[in-house]
PyMOL Python script that loads the backbone (N, CA, C, O; Angstrom):
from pymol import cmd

cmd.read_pdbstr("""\
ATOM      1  N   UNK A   1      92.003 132.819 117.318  1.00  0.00           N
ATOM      2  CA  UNK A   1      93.164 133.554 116.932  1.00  0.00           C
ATOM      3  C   UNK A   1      92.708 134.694 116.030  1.00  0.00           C
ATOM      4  O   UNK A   1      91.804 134.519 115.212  1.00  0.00           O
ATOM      5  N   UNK A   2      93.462 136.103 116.207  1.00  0.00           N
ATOM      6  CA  UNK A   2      93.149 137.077 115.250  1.00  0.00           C
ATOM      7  C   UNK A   2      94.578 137.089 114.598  1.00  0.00           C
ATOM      8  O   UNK A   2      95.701 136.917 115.073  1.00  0.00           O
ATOM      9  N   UNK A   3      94.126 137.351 113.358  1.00  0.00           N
ATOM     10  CA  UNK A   3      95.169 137.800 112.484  1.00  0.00           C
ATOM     11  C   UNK A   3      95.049 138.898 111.357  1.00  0.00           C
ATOM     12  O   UNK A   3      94.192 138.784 110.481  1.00  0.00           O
ATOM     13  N   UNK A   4      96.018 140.077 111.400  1.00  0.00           N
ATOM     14  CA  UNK A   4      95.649 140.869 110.672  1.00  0.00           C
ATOM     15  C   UNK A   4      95.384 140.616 109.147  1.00  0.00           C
ATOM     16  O   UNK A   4      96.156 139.934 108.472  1.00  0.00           O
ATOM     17  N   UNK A   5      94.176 141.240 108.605  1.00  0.00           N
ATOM     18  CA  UNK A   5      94.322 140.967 106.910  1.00  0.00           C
ATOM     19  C   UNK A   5      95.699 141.300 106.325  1.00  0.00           C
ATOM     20  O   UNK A   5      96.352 140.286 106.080  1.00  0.00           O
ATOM     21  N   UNK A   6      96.200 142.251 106.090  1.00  0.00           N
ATOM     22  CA  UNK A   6      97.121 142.734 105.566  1.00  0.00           C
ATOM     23  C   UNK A   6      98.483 141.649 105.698  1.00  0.00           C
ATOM     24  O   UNK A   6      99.343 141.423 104.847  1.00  0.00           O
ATOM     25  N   UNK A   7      98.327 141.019 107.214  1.00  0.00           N
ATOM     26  CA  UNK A   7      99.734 139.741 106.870  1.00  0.00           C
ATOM     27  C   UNK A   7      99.765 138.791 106.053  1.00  0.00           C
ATOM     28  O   UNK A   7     100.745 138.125 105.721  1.00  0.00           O
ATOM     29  N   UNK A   8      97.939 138.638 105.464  1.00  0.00           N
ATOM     30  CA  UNK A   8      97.826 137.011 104.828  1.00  0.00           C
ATOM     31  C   UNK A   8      97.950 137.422 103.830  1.00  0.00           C
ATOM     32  O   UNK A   8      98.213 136.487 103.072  1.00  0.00           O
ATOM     33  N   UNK A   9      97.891 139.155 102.863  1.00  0.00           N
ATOM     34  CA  UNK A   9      98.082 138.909 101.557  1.00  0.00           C
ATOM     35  C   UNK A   9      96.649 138.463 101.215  1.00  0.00           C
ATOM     36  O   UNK A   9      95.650 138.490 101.933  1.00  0.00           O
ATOM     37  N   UNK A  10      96.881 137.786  99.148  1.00  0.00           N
ATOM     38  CA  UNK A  10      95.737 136.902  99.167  1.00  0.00           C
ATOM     39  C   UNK A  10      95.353 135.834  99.454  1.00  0.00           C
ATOM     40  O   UNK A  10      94.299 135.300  99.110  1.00  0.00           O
ATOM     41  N   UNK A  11      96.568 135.242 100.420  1.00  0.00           N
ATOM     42  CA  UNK A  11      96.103 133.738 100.920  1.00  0.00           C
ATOM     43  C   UNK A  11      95.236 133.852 102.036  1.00  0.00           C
ATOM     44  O   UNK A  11      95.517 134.481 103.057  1.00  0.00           O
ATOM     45  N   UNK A  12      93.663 132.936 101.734  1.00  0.00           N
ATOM     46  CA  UNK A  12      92.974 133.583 102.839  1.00  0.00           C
ATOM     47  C   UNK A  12      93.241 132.189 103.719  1.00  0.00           C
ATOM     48  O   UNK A  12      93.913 131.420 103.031  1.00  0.00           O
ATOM     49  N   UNK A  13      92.959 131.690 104.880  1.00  0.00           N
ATOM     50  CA  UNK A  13      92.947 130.333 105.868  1.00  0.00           C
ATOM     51  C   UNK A  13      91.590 129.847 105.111  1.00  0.00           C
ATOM     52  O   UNK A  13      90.726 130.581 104.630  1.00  0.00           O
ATOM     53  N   UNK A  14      91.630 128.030 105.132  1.00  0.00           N
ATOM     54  CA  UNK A  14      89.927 127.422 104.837  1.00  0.00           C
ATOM     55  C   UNK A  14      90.491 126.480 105.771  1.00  0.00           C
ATOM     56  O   UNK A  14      91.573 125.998 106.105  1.00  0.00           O
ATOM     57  N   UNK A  15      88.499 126.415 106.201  1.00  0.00           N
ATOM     58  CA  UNK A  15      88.223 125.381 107.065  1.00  0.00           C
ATOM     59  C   UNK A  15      89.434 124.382 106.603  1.00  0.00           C
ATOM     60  O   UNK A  15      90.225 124.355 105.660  1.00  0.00           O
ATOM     61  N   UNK A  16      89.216 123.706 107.565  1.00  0.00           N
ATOM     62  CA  UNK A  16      89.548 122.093 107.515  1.00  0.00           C
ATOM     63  C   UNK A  16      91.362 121.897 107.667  1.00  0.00           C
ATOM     64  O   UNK A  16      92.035 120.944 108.059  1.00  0.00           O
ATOM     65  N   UNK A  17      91.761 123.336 107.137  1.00  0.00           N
ATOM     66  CA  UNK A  17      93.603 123.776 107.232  1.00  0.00           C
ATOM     67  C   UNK A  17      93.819 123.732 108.687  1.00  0.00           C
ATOM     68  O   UNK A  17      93.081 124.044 109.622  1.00  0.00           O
ATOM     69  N   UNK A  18      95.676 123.008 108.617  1.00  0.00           N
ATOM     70  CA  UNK A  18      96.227 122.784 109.974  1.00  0.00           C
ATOM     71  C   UNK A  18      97.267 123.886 109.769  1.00  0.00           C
ATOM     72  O   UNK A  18      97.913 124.085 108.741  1.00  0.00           O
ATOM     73  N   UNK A  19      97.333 124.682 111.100  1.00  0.00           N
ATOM     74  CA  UNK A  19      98.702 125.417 111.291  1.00  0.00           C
ATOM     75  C   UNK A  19      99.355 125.237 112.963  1.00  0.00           C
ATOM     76  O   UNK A  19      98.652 124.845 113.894  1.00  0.00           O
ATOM     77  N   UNK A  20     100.644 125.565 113.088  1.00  0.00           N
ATOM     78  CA  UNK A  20     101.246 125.227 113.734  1.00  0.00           C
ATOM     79  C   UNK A  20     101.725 126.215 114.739  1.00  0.00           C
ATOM     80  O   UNK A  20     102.909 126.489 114.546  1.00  0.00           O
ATOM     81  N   UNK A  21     101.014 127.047 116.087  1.00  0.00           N
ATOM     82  CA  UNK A  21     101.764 127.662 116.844  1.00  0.00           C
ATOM     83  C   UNK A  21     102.780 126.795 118.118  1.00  0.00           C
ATOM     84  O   UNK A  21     102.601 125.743 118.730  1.00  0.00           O
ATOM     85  N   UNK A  22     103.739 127.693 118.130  1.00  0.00           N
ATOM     86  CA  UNK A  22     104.676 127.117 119.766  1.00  0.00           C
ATOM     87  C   UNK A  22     104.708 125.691 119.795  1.00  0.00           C
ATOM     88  O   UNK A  22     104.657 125.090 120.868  1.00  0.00           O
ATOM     89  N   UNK A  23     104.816 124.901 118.317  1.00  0.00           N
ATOM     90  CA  UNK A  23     104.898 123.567 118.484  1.00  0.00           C
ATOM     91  C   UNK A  23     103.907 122.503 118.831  1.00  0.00           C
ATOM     92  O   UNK A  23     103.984 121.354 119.266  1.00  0.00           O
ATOM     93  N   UNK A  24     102.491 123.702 118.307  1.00  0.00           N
ATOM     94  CA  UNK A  24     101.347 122.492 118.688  1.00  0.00           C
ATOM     95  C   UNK A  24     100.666 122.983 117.190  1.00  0.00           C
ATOM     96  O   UNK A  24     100.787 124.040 116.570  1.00  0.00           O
ATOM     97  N   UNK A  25      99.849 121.656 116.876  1.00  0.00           N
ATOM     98  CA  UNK A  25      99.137 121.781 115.499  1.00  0.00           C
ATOM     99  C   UNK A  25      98.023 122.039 116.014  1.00  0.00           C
ATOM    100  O   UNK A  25      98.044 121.776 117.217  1.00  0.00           O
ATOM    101  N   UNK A  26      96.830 122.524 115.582  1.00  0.00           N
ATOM    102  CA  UNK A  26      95.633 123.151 115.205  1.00  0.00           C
ATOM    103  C   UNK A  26      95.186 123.000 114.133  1.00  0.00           C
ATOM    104  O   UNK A  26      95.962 123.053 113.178  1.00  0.00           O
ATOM    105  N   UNK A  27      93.420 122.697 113.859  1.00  0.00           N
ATOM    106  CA  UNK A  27      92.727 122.676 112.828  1.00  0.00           C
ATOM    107  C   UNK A  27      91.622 123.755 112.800  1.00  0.00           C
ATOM    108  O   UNK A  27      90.861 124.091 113.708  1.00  0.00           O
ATOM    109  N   UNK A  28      91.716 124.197 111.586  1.00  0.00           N
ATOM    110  CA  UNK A  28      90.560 125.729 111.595  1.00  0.00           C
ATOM    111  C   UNK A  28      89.349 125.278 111.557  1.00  0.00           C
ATOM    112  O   UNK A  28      89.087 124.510 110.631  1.00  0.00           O
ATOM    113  N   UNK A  29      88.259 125.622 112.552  1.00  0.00           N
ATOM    114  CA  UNK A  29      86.848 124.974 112.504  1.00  0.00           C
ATOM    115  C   UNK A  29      86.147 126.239 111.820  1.00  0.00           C
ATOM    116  O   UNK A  29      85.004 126.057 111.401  1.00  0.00           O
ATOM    117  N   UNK A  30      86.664 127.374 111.683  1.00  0.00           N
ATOM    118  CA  UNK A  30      85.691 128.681 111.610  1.00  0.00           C
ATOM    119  C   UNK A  30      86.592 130.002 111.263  1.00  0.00           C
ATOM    120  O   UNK A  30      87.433 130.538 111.984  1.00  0.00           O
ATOM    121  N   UNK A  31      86.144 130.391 109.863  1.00  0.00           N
ATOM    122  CA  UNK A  31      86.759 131.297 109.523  1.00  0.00           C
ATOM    123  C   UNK A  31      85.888 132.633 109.892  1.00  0.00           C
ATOM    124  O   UNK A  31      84.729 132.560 109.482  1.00  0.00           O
ATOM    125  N   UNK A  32      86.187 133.726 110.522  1.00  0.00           N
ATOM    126  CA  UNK A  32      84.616 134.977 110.243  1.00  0.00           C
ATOM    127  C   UNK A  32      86.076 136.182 109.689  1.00  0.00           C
ATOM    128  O   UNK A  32      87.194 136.461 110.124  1.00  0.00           O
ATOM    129  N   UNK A  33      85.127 136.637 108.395  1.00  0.00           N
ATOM    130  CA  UNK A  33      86.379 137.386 107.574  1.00  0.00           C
ATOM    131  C   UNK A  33      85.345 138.863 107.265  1.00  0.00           C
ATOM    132  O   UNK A  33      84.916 138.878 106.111  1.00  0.00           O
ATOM    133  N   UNK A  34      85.052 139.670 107.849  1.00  0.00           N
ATOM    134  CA  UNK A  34      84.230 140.902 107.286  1.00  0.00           C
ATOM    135  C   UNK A  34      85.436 142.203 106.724  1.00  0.00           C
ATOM    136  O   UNK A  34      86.368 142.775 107.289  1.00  0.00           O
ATOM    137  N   UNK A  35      84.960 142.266 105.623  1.00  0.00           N
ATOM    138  CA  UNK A  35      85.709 143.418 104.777  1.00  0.00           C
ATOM    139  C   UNK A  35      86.170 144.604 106.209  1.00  0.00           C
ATOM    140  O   UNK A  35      87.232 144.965 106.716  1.00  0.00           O
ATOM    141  N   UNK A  36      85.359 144.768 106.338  1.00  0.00           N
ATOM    142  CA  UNK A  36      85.252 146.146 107.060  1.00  0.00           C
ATOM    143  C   UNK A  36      86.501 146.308 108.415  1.00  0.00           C
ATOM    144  O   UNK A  36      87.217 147.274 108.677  1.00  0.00           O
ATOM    145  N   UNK A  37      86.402 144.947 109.101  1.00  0.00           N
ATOM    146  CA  UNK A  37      87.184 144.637 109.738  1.00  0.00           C
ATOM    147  C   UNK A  37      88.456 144.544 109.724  1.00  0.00           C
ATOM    148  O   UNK A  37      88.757 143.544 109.073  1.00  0.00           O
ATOM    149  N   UNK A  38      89.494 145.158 110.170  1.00  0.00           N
ATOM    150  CA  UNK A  38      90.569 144.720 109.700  1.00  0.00           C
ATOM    151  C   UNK A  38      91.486 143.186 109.885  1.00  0.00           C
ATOM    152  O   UNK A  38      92.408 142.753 109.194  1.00  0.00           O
ATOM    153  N   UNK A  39      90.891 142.660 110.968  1.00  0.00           N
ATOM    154  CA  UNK A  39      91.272 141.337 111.617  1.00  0.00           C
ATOM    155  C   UNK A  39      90.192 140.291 110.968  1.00  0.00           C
ATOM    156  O   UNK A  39      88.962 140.331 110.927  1.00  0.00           O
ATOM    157  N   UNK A  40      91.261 139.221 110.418  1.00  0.00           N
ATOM    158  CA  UNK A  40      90.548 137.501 110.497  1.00  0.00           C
ATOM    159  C   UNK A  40      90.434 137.051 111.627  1.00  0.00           C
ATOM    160  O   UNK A  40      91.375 137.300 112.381  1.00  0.00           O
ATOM    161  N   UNK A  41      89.353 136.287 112.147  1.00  0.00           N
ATOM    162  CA  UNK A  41      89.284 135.843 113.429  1.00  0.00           C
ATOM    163  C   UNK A  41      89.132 134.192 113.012  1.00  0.00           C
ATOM    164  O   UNK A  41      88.107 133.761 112.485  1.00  0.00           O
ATOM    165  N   UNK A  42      90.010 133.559 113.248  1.00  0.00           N
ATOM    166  CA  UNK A  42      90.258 132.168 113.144  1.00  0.00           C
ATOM    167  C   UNK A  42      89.965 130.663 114.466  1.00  0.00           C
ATOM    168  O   UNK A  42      90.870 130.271 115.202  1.00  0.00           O
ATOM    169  N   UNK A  43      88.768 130.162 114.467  1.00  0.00           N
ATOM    170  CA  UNK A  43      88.947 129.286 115.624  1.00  0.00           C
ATOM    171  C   UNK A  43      89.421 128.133 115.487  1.00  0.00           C
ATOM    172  O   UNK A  43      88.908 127.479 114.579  1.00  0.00           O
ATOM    173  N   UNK A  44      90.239 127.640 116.080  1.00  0.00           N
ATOM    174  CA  UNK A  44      90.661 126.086 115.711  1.00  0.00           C
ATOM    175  C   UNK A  44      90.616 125.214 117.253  1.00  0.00           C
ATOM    176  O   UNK A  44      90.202 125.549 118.363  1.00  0.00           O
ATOM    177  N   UNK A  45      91.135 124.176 116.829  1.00  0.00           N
ATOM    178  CA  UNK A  45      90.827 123.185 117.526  1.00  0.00           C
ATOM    179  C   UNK A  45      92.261 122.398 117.361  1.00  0.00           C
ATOM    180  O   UNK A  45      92.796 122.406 116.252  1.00  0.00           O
ATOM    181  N   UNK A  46      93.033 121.554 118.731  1.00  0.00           N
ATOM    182  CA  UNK A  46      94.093 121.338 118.460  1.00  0.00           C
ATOM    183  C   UNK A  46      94.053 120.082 117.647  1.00  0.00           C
ATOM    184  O   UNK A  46      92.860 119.782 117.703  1.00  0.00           O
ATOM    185  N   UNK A  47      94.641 119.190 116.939  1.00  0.00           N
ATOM    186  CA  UNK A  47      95.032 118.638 116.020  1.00  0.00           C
ATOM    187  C   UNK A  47      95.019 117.056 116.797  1.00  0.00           C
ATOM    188  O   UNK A  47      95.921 116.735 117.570  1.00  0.00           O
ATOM    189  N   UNK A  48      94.259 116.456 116.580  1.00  0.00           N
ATOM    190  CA  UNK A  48      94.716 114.787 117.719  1.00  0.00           C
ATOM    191  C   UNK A  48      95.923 114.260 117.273  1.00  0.00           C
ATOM    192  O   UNK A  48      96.393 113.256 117.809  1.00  0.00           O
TER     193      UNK A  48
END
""", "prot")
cmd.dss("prot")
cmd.show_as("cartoon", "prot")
cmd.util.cbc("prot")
cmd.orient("prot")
């Protein structure tokens, strides 16, 4: 998942956090956050 910096504010995502799209949970395995970039790129894994 990408998500723009600018939506999260200073809350950044950490490993190990569950979020919830379209009614399915997900766990973040991998945050990659470069300044320069404007997008967080978030991988997760769905939630058992």
């Amino acid at each position: 998942m990408k998500v723009l910096r600018s939506e999260l504010g200073a809350d950044r995502p950490k490993l190990g956090e569950t979020l919830t799209f379209q009614g399915a949970t997900y766990r973040i395995t991998r945050v990659t956050d470069h300044p320069q970039f404007p997008m967080i790129v978030l991988v997760v894994e769905p939630e058992d």
